[in-house]
C-alpha positions in Angstrom: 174.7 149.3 52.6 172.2 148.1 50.1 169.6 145.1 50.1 171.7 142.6 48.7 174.2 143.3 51.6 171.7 143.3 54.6 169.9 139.7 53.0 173.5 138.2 53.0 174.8 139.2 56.7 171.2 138.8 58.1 170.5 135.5 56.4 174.5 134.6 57.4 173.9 136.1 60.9 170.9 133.7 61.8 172.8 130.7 60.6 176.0 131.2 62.5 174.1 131.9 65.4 171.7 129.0 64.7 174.7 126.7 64.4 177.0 128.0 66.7 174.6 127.6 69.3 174.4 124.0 69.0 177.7 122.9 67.7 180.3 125.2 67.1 182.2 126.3 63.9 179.4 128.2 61.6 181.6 131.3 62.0 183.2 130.2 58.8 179.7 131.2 57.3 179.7 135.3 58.1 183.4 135.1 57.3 183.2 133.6 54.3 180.2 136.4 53.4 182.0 139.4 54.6 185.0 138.1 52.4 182.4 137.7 49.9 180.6 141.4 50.3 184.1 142.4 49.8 185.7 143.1 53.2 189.4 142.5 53.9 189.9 139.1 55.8 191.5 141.2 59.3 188.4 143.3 58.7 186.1 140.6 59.0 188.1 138.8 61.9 187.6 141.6 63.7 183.9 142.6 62.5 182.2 139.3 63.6 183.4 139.2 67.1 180.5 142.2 67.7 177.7 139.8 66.7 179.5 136.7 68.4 178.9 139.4 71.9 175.0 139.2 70.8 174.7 136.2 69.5 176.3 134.6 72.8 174.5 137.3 74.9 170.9 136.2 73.4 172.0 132.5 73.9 173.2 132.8 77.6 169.7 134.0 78.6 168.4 131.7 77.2 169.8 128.9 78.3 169.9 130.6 81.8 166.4 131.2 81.9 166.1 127.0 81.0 168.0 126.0 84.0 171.0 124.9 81.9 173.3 126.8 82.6 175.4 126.9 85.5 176.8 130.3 85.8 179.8 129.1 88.7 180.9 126.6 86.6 180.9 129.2 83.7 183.0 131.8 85.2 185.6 128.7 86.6 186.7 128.2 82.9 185.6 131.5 81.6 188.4 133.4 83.8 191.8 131.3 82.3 189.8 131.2 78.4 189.4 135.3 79.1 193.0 135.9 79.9 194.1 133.9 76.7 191.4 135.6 74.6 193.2 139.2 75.3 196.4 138.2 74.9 195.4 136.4 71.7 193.6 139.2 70.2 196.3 141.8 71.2 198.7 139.3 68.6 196.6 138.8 66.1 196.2 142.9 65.5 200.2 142.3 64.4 199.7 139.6 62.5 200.2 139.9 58.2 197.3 139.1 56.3 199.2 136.0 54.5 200.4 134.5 57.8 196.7 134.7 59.0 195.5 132.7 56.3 198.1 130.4 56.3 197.1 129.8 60.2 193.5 130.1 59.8 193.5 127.6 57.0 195.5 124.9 59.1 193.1 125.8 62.3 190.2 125.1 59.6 192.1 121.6 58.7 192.9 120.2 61.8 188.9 121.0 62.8 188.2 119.4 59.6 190.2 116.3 60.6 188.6 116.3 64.0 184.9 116.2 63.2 185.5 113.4 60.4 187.9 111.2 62.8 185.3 109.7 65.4 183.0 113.0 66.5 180.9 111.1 68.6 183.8 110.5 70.9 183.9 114.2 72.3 180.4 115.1 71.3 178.6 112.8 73.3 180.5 113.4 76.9 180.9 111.2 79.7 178.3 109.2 82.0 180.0 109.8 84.7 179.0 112.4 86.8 180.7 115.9 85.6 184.2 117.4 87.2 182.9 120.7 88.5 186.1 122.1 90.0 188.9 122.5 87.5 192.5 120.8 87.9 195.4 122.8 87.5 196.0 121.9 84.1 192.9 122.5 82.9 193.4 126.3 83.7 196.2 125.9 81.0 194.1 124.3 78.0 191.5 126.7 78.9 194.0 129.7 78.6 195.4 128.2 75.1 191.5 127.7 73.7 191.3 131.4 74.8 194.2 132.2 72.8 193.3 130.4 69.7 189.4 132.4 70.4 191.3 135.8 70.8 193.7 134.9 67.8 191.6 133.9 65.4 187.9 132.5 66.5 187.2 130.7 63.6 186.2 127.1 65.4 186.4 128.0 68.7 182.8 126.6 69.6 184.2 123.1 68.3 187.8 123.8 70.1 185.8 124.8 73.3 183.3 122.0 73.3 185.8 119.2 73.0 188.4 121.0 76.0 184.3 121.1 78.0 183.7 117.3 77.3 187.1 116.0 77.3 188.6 117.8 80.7 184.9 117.9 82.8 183.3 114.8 81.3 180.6 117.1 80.9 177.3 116.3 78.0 176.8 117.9 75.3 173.6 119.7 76.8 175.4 121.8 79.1 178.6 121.9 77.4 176.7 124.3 74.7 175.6 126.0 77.5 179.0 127.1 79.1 180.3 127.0 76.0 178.2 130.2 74.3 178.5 131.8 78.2 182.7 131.4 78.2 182.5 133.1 74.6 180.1 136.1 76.0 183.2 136.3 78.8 185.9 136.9 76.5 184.7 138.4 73.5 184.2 142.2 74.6 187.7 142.2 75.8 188.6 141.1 72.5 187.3 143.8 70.6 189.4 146.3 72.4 192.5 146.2 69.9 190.7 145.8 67.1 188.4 149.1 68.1 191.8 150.5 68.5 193.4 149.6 65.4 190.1 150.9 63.5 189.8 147.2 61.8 185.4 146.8 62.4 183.1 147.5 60.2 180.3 148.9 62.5 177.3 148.6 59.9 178.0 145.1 58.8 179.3 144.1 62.3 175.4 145.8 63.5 173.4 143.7 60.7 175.3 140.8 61.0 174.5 141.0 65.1 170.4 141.0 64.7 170.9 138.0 62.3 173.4 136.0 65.2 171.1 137.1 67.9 168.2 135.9 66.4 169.4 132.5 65.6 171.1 132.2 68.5 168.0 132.6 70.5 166.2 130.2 68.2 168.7 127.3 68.8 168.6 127.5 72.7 165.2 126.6 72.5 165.8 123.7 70.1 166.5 120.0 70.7 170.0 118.8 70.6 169.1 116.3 69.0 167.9 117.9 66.4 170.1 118.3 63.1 173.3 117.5 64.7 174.3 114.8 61.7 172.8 117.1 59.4 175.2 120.2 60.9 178.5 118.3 61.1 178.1 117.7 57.2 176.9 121.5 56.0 179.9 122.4 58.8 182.5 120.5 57.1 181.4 121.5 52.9 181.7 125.3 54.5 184.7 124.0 56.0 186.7 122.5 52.8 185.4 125.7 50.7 186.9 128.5 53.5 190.1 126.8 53.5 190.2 126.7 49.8 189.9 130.5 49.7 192.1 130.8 52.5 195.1 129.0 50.5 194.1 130.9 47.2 192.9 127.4 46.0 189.6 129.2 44.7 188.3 133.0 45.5 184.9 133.0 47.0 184.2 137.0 45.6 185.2 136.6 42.3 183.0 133.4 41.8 179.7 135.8 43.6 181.0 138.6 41.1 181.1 136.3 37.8 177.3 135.1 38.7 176.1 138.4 39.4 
């Protein structure tokens, strides 16, 4: 790897983690720059799952350490997300690169649609007092969030905060909080078919993690309600430009290649 490379995935590493940490979505961001650095797209699926395991990992302590997280809770809705995780990974191995950018970029739309259509509905939680103890049902969304996490992962932060808020009534505070611990559940299990099928690239996947891991542990000690606005907008331009690659609409390497 040369400097250009570890500046991108380290500078791309600490605002994914950043941003994932207290919102959800910025994987779009080290996607986009693998794609950019010239990795295959089912490559870079597969690479940024190892720094989503330390950026999530860093995270976690954090927000353990602060009393925010409660672990019980965590391993409730971490246990049905898990089992949907493996068996959406184990599908996505199979999966032709076309059909996976086809999906990815309707996953990327419907997000799109859901943080312009009334955010604060989901984002803010309930008043109520929090549903600890799942319903039956809610072992089901939790199993088809882990799907879509193990499929594909792009969003899941945003898909996993709104199932948090909308089934447990839970705030935002400690929705983030179970929300970076459910993802530190699943992910290792993910990257067993992917390890398999020889699709990670371990340098960038290593670089990539110190930048995640840092940012990650940077947000947990930030406010909330700091930057939120200002995320949901850089979120949704990152957003409108991934799915543009992702339908051919524009190519994010050749325009880094022309200005080089």
């Amino acid at each position: 790897m040369n400097w250009v490379e570890v500046t991108v995935l380290i500078t791309a590493g600490f605002a994914v983690g950043f941003i994932n940490t207290i919102a959800g979505g910025a994987t779009v961001i080290s996607f986009a720059s693998m794609m950019v650095l010239g990795l295959p797209i089912m490559a870079a699926n597969a690479t940024h799952r190892v720094a989503a395991a330390f950026q999530t990992l860093a995270s976690s302590g954090a927000f353990l350490r602060q009393k925010i997280l409660d672990f019980k809770t965590g391993l409730r809705y971490g246990i049905p997300t898990t089992l949907g995780s493996i068996a959406g990974a184990w599908a996505s191995v199979d999966i032709r690169e076309d059909t996976f950018r086809i999906i990815a970029g309707i996953a990327m739309l419907l997000m799109l649609i859901a943080m312009v259509l009334k955010p604060g509905i989901w984002m803010m939680g309930k008043k109520s007092e929090p549903e600890v103890k799942p319903k039956p049902w809610h072992h089901l969304v939790f199993f088809l969030v882990g799907f879509y996490g193990g499929f594909i992962y792009i969003g899941i932060g945003y898909f996993l905060l709104a199932a948090l808020v909308l089934t447990t009534g839970l705030d935002l505070l400690r929705s983030n909080a179970l929300k970076v611990f459910i993802v530190m559940l699943y992910v290792p299990f993910t990257l067993v078919p992917f390890i398999i099928a020889d699709l990670i690239n371990w340098p960038f996947a290593l670089v990539l993690s110190i930048g995640q891991a840092a940012g990650a542990w940077v947000a947990a000690r930030a406010s909330i309600s700091l930057g939120n606005g200002f995320i949901r907008w850089f979120m949704m331009v990152f957003i409108i430009i991934l799915v543009a690659d992702l339908f051919g609409l524009i190519s994010l390497r050749g325009l880094i290649l022309r200005l080089q």
